[in-house]
C-alpha positions in Angstrom: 4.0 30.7 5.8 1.6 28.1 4.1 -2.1 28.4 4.9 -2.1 25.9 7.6 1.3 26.4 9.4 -0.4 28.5 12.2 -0.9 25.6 14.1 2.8 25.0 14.1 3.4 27.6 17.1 0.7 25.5 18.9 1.2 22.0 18.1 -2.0 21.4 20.6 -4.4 23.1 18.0 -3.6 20.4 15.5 -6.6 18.0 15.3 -8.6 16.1 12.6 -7.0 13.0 11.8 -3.4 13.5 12.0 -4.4 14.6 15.8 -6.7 11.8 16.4 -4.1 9.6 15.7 -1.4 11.1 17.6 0.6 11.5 14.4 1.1 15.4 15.0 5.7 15.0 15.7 5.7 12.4 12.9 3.6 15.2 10.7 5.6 18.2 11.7 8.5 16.5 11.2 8.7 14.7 8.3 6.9 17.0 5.7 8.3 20.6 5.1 5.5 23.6 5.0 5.2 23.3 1.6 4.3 19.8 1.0 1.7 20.2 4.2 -0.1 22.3 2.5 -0.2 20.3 -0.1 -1.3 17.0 1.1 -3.7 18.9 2.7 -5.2 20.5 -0.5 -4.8 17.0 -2.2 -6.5 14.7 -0.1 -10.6 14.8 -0.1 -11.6 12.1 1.5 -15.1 10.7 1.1 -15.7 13.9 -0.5 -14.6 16.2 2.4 -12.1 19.1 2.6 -8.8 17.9 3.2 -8.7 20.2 6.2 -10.4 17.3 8.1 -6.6 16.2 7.9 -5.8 18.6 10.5 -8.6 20.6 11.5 -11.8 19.6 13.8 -12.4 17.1 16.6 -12.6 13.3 16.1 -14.3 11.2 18.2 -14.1 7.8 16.8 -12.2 6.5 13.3 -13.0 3.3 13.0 -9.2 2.0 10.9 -6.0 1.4 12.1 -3.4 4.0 12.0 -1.7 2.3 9.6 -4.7 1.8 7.4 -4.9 5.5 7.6 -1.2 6.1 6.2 -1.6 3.7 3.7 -4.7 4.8 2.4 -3.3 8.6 2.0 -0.4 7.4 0.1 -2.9 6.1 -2.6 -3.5 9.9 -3.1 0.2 10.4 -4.4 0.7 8.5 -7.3 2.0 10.9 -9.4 5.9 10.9 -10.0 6.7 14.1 -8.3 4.4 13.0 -5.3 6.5 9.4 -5.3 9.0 10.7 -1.8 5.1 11.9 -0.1 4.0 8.6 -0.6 6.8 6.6 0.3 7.2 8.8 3.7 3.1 7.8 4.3 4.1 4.1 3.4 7.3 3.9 5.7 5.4 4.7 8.6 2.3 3.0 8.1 5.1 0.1 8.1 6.8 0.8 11.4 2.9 0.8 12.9 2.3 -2.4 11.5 2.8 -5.8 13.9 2.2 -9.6 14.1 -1.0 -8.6 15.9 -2.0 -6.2 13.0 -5.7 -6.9 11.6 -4.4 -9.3 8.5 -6.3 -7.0 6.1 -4.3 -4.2 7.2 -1.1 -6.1 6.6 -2.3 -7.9 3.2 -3.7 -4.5 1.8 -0.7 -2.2 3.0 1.9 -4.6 1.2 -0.7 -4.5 -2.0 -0.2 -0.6 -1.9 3.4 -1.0 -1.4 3.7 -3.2 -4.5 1.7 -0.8 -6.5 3.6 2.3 -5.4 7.4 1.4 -5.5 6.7 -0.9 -8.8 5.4 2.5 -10.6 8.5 4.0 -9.8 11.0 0.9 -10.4 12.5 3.6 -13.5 13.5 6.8 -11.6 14.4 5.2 -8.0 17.3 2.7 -7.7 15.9 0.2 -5.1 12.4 0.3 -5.9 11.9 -2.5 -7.7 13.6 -4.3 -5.1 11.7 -3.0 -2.3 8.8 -3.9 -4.4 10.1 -7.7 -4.6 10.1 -7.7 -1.3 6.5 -6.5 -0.4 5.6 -9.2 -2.9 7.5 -11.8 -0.9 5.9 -10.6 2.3 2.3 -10.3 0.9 2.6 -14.2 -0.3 4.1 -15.6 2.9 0.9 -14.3 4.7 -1.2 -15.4 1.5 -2.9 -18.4 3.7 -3.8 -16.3 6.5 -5.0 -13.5 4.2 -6.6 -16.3 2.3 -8.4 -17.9 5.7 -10.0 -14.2 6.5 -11.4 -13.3 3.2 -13.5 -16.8 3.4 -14.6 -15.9 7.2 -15.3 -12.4 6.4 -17.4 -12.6 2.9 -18.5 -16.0 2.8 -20.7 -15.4 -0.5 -18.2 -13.6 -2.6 -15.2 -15.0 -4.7 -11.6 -14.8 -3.5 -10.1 -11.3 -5.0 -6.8 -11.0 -7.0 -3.8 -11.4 -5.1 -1.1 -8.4 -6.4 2.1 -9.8 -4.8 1.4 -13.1 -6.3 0.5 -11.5 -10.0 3.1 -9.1 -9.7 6.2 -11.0 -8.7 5.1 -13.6 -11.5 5.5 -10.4 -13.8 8.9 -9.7 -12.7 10.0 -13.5 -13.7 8.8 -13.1 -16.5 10.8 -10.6 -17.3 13.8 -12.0 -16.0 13.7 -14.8 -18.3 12.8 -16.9 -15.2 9.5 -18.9 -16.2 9.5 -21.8 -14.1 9.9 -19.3 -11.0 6.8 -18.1 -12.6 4.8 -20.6 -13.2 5.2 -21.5 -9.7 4.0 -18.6 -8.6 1.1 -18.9 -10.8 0.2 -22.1 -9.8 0.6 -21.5 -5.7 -2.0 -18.9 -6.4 -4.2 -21.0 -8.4 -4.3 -23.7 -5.7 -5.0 -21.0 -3.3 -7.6 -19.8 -4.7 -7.0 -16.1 -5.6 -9.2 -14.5 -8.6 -6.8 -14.6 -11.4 -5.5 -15.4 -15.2 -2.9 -17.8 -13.6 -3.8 -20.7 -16.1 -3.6 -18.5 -19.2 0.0 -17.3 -16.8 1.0 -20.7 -17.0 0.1 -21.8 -20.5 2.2 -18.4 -21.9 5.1 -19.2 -19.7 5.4 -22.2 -20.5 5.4 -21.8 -24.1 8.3 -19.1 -23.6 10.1 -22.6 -22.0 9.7 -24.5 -25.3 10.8 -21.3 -27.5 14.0 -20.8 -25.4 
């Protein structure tokens, strides 16, 4: 029995977090005993025991649910962790809406990007999958785009990853003016990047081919 399956027999005593959120079937469910414990022991957030995962009384959490999944599955980047984060990434997903806080959605399709791409070598659709977050993160690109200018005024526009990263994959397809496309959308949007030093290189690979 793993250190923190005694509140298996009681699903009631399960609290922290995972309880707050009401995520104690979805938990139970979808991880064995082993990998519990595990996440458990992994996590530390802002410097705590990972215990507050499951243990203690929450009053008030100030993220979404989904921002909560997706943030844990940053703690699994390792290969042999890939299936823990995909599971926290999946549901974070299903939580998600047209109504969901646009950070939520632009940053949970960043992590998406960033976790499936890492693993495009050893799982057959995840570069796909990846593509596809990329898709989705640049289609809400404007409204992403209208929030960060509300929300910090004084600072610059950040990087955009679905933009940066689906240019990447072009590239590499030998499909440059897709790129440069990308690169330039991005540009005219305004997101913090290398997109005219993109463009020059791509379209240089043009002239050679």
């Amino acid at each position: 029995m793993g250190l923190f399956d005694k509140f298996k027999k009681d699903k009631n005593k399960i609290g922290g977090a995972i309880g707050y959120y009401e995520l104690t079937e979805w938990w139970l469910s979808n991880f064995s005993d082993s990998e519990r414990d595990y996440i458990v022991k992994t996590v530390s957030p802002m410097g705590s025991s990972g215990e507050s995962l499951i243990i203690g009384k929450i009053d008030y959490i100030s993220q979404s649910t989904s921002r909560f999944l997706f943030d844990l599955a940053g703690w699994f980047k390792k290969e042999a962790d890939r299936t823990i984060a995909f599971r926290f990434l999946e549901k974070a997903e299903e939580l998600l809406s047209e109504n969901s806080n646009i950070f939520d959605i632009h940053f949970f399709y960043q992590r998406k990007i960033e976790t499936y791409y890492k693993h495009r070598e050893i799982e057959p659709e995840a570069l796909e999958i990846a593509i596809d977050a990329c898709e989705k993160q640049i289609e809400i690109a404007p409204k992403a785009k209208k929030a960060f200018l509300e929300t910090y005024k004084d600072s610059p526009m950040p990087s955009h990853v679905g933009f940066k990263q689906l240019a990447i994959i072009k590239e590499k397809e030998k499909k440059y003016e897709e790129a440069i496309n990308l690169c330039k959308e991005a540009l005219k949007q305004g997101w913090s990047g290398d997109w005219e030093k993109r463009i020059e290189r791509y379209s240089k690979k043009i002239n050679r081919e």
